[in-house]
N, C-alpha and C positions, 0 to 999 in steps of 0.2 A: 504494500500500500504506500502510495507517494506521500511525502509531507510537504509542506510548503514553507517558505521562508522568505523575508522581504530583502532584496538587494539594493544598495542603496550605488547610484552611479559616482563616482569619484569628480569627474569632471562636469558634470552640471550642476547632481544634487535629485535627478529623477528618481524616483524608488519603485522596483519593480516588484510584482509577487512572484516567485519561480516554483516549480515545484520540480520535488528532488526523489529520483527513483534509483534504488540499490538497486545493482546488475550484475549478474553472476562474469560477464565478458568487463574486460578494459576498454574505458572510451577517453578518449582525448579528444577535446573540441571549447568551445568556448561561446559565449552570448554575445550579441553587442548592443550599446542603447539607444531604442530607437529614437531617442533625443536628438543623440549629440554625434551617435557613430561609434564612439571609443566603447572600450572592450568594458565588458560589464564583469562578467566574471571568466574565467577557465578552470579546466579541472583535466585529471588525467587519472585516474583509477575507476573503480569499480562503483562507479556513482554516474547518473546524466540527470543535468540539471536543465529542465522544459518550459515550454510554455509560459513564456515571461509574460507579463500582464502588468498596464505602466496602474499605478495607484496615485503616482503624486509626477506631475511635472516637473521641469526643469526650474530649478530657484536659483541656479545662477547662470549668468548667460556665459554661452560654450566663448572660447576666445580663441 
């Protein structure tokens, strides 16, 4: 069963809700925010992190 968790973007400040599914296979890959473009999160084991969903826009402007 997935859990979810809120991402918060480094470079605007957008917060995403992601939800995060155990996998028995290695994935490496990454998110990115659909704000600003820059990378939201990445990850490389046995976890993939989906379905990002924005909850809060951008509070600072990208530069």
């Amino acid at each position: 069963m997935p859990s979810e968790i809120e991402v918060p973007c480094k470079h605007c400040g957008a917060v995403f809700r992601v939800r995060k599914f155990k996998s028995i296979a290695r994935d490496k890959d990454s998110l990115s925010c659909t704000e600003c473009g820059n990378e939201l999160m990445s990850w490389n084991g046995g976890v993939m992190y989906l379905e990002p969903k924005l909850i809060s826009g951008a509070t600072k402007k990208p530069q």
